[in-house]
LOMIGU-48276 format. One record per residue (C-alpha): residue in one letter; x, y, z. Coordinates in nm, 3 decimals, decimal comma. Layout:
<nodes>
residuo; X; Y; Z
a; X; Y; Z .
...
</nodes>
This chain:
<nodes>
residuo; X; Y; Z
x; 16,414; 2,391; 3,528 .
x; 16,810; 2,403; 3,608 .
x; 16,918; 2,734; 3,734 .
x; 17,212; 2,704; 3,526 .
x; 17,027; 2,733; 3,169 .
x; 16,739; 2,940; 3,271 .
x; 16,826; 3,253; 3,116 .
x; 17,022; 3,080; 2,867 .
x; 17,308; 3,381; 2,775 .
x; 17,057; 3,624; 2,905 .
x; 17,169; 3,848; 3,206 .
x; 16,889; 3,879; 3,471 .
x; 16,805; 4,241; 3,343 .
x; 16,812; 4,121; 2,984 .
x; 16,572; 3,806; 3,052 .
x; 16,243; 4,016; 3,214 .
x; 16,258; 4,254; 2,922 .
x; 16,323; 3,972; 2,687 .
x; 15,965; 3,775; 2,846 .
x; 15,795; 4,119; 2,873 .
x; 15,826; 4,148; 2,433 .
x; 15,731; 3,753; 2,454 .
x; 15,423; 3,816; 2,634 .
x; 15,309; 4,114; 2,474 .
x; 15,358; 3,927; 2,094 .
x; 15,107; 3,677; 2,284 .
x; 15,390; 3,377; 2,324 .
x; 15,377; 3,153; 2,636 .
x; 15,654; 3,202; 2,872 .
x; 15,724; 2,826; 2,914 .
x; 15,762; 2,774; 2,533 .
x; 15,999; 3,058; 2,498 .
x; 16,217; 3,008; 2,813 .
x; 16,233; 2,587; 2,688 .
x; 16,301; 2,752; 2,295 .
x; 16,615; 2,980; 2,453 .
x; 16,703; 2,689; 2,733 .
x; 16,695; 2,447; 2,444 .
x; 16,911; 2,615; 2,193 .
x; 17,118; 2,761; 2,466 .
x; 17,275; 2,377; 2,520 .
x; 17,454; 2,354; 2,207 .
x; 17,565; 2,029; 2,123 .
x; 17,350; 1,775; 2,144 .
x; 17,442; 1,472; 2,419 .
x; 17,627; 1,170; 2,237 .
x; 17,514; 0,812; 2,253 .
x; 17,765; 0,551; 2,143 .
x; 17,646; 0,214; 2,052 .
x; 17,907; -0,053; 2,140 .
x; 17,933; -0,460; 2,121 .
x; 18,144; -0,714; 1,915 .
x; 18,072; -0,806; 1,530 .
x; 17,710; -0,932; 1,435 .
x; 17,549; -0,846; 1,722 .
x; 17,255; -0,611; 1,558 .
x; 17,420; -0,286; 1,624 .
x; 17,338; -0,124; 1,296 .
x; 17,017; -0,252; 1,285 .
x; 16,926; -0,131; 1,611 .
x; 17,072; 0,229; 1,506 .
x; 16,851; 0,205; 1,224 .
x; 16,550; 0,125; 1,472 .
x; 16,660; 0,389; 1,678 .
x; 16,696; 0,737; 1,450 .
x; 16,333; 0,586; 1,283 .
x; 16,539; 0,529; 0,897 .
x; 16,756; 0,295; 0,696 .
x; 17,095; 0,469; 0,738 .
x; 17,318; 0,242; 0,858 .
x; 17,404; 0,007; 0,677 .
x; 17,315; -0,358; 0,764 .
x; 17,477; -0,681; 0,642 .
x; 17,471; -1,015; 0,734 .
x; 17,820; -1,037; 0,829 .
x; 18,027; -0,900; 1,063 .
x; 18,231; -0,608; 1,030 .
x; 18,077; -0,433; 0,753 .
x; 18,160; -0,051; 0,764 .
x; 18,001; 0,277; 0,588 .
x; 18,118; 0,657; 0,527 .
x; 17,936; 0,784; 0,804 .
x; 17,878; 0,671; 1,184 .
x; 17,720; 0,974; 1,343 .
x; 17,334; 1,011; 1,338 .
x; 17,056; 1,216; 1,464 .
x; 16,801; 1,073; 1,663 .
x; 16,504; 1,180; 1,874 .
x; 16,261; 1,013; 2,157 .
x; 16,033; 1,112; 2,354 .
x; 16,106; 1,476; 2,234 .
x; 16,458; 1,484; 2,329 .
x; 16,712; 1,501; 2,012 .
x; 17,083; 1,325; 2,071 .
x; 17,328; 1,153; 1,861 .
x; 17,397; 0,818; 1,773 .
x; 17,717; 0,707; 1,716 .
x; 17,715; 0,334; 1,536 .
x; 18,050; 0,179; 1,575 .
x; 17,955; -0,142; 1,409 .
x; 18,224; -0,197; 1,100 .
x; 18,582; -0,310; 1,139 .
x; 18,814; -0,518; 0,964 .
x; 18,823; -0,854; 1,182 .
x; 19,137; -0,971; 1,049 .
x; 19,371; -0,683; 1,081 .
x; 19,413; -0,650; 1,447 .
x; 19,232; -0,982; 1,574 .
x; 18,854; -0,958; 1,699 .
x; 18,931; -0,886; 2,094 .
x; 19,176; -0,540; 1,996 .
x; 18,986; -0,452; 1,710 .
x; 18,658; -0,452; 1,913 .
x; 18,843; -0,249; 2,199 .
x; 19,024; -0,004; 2,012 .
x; 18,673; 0,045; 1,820 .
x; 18,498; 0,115; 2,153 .
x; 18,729; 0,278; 2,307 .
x; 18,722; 0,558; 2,041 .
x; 18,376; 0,577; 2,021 .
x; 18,379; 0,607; 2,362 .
x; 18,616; 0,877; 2,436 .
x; 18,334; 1,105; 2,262 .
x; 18,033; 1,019; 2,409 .
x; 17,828; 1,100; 2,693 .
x; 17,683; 0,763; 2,771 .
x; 17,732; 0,417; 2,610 .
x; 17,436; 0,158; 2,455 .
x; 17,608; -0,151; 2,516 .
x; 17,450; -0,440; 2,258 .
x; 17,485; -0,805; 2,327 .
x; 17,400; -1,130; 2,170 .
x; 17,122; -1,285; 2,393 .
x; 17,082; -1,571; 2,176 .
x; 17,455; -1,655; 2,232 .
x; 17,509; -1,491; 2,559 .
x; 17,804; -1,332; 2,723 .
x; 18,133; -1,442; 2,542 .
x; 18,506; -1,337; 2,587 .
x; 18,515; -1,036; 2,370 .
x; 18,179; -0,930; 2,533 .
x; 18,383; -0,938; 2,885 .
x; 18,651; -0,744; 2,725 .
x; 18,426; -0,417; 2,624 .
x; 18,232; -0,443; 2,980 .
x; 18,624; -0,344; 3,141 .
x; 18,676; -0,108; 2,876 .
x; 18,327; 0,042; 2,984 .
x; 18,355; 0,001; 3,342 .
x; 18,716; 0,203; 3,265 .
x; 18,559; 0,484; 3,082 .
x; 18,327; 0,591; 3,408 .
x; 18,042; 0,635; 3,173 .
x; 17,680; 0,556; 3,214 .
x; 17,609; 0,210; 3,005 .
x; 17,250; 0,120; 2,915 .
x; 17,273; -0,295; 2,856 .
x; 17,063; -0,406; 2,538 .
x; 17,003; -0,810; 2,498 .
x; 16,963; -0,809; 2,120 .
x; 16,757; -1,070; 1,949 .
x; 16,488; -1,124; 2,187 .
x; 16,191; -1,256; 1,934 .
x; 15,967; -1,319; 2,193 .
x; 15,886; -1,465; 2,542 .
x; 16,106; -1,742; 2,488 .
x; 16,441; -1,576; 2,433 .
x; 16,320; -1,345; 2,734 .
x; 16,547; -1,635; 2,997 .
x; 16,847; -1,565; 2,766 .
x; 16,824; -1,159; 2,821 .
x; 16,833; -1,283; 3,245 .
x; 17,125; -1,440; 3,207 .
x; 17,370; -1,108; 3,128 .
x; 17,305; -0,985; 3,435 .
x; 17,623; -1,160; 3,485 .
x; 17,808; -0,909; 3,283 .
x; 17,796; -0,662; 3,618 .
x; 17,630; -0,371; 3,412 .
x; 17,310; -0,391; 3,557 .
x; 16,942; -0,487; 3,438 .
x; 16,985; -0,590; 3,041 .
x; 16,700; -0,495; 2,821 .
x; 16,540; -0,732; 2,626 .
x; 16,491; -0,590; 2,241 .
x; 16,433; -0,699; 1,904 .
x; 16,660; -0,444; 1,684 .
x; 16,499; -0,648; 1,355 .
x; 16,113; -0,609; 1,483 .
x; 16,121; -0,330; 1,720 .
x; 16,038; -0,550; 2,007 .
x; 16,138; -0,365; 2,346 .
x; 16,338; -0,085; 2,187 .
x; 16,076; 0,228; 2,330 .
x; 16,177; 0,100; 2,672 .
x; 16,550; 0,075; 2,606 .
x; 16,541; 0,428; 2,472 .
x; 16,330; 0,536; 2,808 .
x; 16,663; 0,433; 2,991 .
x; 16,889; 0,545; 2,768 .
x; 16,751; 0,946; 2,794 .
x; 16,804; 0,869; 3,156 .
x; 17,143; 0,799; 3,111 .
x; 17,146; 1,072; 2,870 .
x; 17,293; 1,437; 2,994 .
x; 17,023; 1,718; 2,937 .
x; 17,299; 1,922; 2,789 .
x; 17,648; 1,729; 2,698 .
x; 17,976; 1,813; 2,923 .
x; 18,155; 2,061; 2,727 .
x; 18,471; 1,911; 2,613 .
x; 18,628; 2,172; 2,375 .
x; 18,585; 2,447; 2,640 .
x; 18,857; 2,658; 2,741 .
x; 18,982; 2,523; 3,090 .
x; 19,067; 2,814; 3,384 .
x; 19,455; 2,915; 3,274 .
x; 19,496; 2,595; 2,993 .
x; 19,572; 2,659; 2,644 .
x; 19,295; 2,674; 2,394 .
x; 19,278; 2,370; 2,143 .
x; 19,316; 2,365; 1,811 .
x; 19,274; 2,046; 1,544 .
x; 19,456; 1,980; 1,233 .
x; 19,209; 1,820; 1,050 .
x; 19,241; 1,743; 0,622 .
x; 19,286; 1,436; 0,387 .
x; 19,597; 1,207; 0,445 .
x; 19,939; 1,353; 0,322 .
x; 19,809; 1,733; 0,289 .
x; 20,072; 1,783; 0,521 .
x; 19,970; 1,859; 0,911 .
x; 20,254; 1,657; 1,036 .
x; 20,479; 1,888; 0,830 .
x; 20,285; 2,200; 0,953 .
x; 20,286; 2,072; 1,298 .
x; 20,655; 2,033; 1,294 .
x; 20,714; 2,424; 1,104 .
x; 20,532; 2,551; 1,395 .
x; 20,676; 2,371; 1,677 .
x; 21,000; 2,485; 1,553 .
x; 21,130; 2,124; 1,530 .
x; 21,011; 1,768; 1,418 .
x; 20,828; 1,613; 1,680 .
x; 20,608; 1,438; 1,466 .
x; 20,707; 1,194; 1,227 .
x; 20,685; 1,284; 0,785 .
x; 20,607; 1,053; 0,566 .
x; 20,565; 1,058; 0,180 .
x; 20,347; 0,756; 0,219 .
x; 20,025; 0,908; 0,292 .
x; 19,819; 0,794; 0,624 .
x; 20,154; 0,758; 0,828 .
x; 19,979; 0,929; 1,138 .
x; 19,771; 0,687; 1,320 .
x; 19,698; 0,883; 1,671 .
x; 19,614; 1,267; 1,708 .
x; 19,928; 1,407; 1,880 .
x; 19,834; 1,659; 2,130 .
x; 20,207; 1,896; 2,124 .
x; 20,184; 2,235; 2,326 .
x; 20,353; 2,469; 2,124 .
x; 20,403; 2,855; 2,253 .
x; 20,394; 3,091; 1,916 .
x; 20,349; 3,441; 1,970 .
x; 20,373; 3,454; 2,349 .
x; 20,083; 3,229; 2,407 .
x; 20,081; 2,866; 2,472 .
x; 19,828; 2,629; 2,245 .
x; 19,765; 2,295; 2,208 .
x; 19,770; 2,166; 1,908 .
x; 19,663; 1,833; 1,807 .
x; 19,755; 1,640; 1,469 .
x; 19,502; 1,400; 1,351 .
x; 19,517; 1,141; 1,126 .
x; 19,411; 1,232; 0,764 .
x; 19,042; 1,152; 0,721 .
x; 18,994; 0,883; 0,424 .
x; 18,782; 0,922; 0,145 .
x; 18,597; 0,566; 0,177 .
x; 18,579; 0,470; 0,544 .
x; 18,441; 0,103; 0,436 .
x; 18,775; 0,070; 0,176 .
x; 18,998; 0,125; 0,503 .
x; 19,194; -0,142; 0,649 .
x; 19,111; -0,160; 1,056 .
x; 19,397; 0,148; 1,152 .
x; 19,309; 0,359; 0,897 .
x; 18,905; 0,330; 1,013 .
x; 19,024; 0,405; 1,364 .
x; 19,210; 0,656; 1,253 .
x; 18,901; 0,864; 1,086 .
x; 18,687; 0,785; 1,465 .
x; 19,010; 0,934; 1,600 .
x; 18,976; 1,247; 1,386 .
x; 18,646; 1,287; 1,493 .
x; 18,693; 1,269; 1,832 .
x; 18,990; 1,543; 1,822 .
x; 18,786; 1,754; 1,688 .
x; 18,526; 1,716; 1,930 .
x; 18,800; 1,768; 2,175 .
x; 18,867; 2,117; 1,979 .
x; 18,805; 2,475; 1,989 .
x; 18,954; 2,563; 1,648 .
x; 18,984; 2,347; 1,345 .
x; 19,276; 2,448; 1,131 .
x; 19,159; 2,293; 0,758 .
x; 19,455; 2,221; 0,551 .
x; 19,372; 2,239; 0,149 .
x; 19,661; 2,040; -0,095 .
x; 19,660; 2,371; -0,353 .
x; 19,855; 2,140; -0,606 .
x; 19,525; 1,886; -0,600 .
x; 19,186; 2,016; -0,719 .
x; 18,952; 2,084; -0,433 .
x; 18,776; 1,716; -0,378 .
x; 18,456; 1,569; -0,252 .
x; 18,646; 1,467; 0,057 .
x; 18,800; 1,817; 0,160 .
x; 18,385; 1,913; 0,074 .
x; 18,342; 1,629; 0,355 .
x; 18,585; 1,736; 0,614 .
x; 18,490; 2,101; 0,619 .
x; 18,136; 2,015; 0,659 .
x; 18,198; 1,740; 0,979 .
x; 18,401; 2,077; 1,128 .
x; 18,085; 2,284; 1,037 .
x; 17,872; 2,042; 1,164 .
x; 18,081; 2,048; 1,503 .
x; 17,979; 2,386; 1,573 .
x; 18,438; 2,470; 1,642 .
x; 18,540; 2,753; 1,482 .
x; 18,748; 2,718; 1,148 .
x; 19,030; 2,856; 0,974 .
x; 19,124; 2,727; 0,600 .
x; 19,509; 2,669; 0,571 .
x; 19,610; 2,633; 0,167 .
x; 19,905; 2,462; 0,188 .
x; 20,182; 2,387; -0,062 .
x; 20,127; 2,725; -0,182 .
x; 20,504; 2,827; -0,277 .
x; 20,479; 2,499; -0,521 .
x; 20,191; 2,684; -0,730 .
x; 20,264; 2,828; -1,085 .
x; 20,034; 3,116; -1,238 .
x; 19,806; 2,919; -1,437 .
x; 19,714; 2,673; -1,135 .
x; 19,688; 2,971; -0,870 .
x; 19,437; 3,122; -1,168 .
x; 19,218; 2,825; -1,150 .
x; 19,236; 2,749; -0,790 .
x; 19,085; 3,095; -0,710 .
x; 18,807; 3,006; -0,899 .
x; 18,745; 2,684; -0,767 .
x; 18,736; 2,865; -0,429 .
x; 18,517; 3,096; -0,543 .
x; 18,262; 2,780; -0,632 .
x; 18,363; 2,474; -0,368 .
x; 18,424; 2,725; -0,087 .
x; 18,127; 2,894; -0,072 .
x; 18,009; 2,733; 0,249 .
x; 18,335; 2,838; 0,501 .
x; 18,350; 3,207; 0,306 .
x; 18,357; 3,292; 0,636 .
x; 18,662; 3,136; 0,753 .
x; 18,918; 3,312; 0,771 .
x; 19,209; 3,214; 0,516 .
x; 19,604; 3,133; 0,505 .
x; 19,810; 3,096; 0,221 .
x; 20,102; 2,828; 0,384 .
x; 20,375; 2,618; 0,291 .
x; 20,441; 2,353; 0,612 .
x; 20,772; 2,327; 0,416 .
x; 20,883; 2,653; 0,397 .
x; 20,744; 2,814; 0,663 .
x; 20,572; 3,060; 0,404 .
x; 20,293; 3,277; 0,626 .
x; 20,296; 3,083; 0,898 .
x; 20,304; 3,411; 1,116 .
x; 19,925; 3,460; 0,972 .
x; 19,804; 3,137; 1,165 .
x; 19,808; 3,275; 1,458 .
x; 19,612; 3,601; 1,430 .
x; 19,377; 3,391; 1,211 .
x; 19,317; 3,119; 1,476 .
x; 19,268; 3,459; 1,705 .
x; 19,019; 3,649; 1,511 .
x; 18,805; 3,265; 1,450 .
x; 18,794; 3,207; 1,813 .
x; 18,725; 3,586; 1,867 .
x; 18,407; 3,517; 1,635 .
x; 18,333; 3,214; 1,785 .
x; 18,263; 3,414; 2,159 .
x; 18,061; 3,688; 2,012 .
x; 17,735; 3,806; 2,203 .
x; 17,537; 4,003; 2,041 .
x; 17,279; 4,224; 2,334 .
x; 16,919; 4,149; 2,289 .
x; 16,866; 4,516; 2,268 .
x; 17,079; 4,530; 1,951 .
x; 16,999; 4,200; 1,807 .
x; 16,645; 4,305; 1,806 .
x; 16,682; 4,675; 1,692 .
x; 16,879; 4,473; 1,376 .
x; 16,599; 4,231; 1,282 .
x; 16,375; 4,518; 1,342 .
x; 16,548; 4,692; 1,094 .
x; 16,568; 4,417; 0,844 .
x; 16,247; 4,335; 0,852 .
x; 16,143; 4,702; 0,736 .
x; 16,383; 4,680; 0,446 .
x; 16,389; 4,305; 0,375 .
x; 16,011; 4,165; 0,421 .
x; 15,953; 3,805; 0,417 .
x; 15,813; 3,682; 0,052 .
x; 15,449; 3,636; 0,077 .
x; 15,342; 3,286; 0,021 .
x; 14,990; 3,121; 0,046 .
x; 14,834; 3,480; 0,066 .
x; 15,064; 3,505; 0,423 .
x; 15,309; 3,692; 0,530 .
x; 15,562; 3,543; 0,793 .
x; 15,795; 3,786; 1,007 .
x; 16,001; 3,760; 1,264 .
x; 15,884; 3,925; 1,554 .
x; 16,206; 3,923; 1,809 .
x; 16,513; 3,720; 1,906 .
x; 16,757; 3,613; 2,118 .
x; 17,152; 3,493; 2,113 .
x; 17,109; 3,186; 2,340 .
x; 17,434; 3,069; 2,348 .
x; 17,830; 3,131; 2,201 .
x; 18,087; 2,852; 2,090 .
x; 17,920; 2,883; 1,837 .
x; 17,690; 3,158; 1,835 .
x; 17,348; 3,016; 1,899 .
x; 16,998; 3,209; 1,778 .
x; 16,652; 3,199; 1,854 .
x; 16,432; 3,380; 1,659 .
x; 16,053; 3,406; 1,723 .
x; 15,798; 3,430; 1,409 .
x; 15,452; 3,440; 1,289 .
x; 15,503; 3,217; 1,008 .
x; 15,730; 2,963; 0,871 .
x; 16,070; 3,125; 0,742 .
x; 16,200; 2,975; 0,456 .
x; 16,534; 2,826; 0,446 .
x; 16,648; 3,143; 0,118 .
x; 16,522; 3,328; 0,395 .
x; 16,711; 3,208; 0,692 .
x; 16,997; 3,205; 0,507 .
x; 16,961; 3,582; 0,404 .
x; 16,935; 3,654; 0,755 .
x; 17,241; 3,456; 0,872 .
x; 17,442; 3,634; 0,575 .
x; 17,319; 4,010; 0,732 .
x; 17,442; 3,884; 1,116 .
x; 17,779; 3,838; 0,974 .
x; 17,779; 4,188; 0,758 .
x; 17,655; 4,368; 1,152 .
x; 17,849; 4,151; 1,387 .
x; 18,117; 4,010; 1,241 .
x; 18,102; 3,669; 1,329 .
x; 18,403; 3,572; 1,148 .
x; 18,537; 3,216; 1,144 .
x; 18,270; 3,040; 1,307 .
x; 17,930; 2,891; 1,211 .
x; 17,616; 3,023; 1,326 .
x; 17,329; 2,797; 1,420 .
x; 16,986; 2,965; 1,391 .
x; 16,677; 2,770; 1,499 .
x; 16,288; 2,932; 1,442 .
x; 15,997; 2,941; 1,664 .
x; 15,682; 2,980; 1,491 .
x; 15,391; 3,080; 1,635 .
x; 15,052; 3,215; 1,513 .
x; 14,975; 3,524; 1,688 .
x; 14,739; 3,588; 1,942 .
x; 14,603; 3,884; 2,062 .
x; 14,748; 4,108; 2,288 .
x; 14,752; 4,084; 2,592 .
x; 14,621; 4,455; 2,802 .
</nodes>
């Protein structure tokens, strides 16, 4: 095991007495140090698929993550809503991202494919490269293999569309591309694809390079992330002091995130605009789809995701979408309501309420109350980006943490169910950015359950304006140990 997650968050001290409650609850010490080691990681290591049009990238995701997400058409360029996926092999989980879907026509086929990659690249930890074997290596192919070789990397080569023995002397031939041994695989039957994804976990990180973290003396990171036109080039430009970025009625006009560093209350932060996310990524024409990769990719880049909210529109489906890719993320997250000075009674009545009901899942977040015009409350930003951030480092002691589930499991008992009742019999905060749990049970905990307990962490610690991932390690009881 790597020295560098043994313990996890745990100090030395922490750790023995930690394993000494493990072992007398009758756990194995292997299974609990891999549970903490495990959740202690965070983010899971990012695999982006990559190739020109119509080479079987989708259908190879699809292959991959084990269901029909993706979706697959028999043309090229066909895009969807969403190109991140979960996938695990050989009991490791990553991501897939599927970068298949662009608009041929807008930029031509050998930009389009590059600006694709390169996006999907600038996130990822390692690179699935997919090529046609049945057509072999062509221009455009040549053209991502520079961008690759650019990006420093680690590329795993797949020949797609390798049937059977025959095609198996068309798979040889792209070892011309320079990228090393090419695996032969069938995306459509499955031929092949175990031994691709063999290679690719070795390629793989065990734990992803932490790309949001806070760099010795640099300024902490913070994304503007919302629909197009809510106005984060406006609020961009209110805080800056000046217009450095360029405003637009006509919605979208923000292409590339724009990292600025802007100093506001005596501290220096970088903030970067992104372009608005859309609500239909296969309705986009080719810049606006780049545009929504690019938004993802800033915020992976992030610490903080500042959420701007058009008051003057009812809360939508795609802010619902936005807030829950930041969740997802694991940054922390303040909500900006913007265009507030343009409200009237009646629609600040009803907007309340609809944040009572569509906001239910960041009432965590800290909230604003902004006007980018104006410059209404934009001294709150600050000591709200603060206090998220602030939430988003918490540590809870083992000590404490377990005194607290102690307690709540006293007062709060699991619900019996199938004559059983589960409890949790001790935890651990593996990791922070974003606070990280392990707890240890007897029994299955039920998701009303989980949530309960999530709900009492943020009543004791705080926890304010960032999510909290807990994971559960269930474990029939044995007896105790002497």
């Amino acid at each position: 095991m790597n020295d560098q997650h043994d313990h996890g968050a745990l100090g030395d001290a922490e750790y023995a007495e930690f394993m000494e409650l493990a072992s007398e609850e009758g756990f194995d010490v292997e299974e609990v140090e891999g549970a903490i080691e495990e959740a202690g990681h965070g983010p899971l290591p990012v695999l982006a698929v990559v190739g020109r049009p119509n080479v079987g990238k989708s259908t190879l995701v699809n292959r991959i993550i084990g269901r029909r997400e993706a979706v697959v058409e028999d043309k090229p360029g066909v895009t969807r809503d969403r190109v991140t996926y979960e996938a695990e092999w050989a009991g490791r989980r990553f991501k897939v991202v599927d970068t298949g879907g662009w608009e041929q026509d807008v930029l031509g086929i050998d930009a389009s494919v590059a600006a694709q990659a390169e996006y999907a690249i600038e996130a990822a930890d390692a690179c699935l490269f997919v090529v046609d074997a049945t057509v072999g290596a062509t221009d455009t192919d040549e053209a991502v293999v520079r961008l690759l070789r650019r990006s420093g990397k680690p590329v795993v080569l797949a020949a797609n569309k390798v049937d059977g023995q025959s095609g198996e002397a068309d798979a040889t031939m792209l070892w011309s591309l320079g990228l090393g041994e090419p695996f032969p695989v069938s995306s459509l039957h499955g031929r092949g694809t175990g031994d691709l994804l063999d290679e690719v976990l070795k390629a793989l990180p065990e734990a992803p390079e932490q790309r949001f973290g806070n760099a010795v003396g640099g300024p902490r990171r913070i994304a503007l992330i919302g629909r197009p036109n809510v106005g984060k080039s406006s609020l961009l430009n209110k805080v800056a002091g000046e217009d450095r970025v360029v405003v637009n009625e006509l919605a979208g006009t923000t292409r590339d995130p724009v990292d600025e560093l802007i100093e506001l209350g005596g501290v220096t932060w970088k903030f970067v605009d992104t372009a608005g996310i859309r609500k239909k990524v296969h309705l986009q024409e080719g810049a606006d789809y780049y545009a929504s990769l690019r938004t993802a990719a800033a915020i992976e880049k992030a610490e903080v995701a500042v959420i701007l909210i058009d008051t003057t529109d009812n809360i939508s489906v795609q802010d619902q979408r936005i807030i829950t890719t930041a969740v997802e993320s694991g940054r922390a997250i303040v909500i900006a309501y913007n265009k507030w000075d343009e409200l009237d009674e009646e629609r600040r009545y009803y907007l309340e309420r609809e944040i009572e009901t569509e906001m239910q899942q960041v009432a965590w977040a800290p909230r604003v109350n902004v006007s980018a015009k104006t410059g209404r409350h934009m001294e709150k930003l600050v000591p709200a980006i603060e206090t998220a951030l602030a939430g988003w480092e918490t540590r809870v002691p083992t000590g404490r943490l377990n005194a607290f589930l102690g307690e709540i499991v006293a007062a709060h008992p699991h619900p019996i169910r199938g004559g059983k009742q589960p409890r949790i019999l001790f935890g651990t905060q593996a990791g922070t950015k974003p606070p990280r749990f392990v707890l240890f049970a007897s029994g299955f905990l039920e998701a009303g359950y989980r949530r309960f307990i999530e709900r009492r962490l943020r009543e004791e610690f705080g926890f304010e304006g960032t999510p909290i991932h807990i994971s559960v390690r269930v474990r029939e009881k044995r007896s105790r140990k002497k």
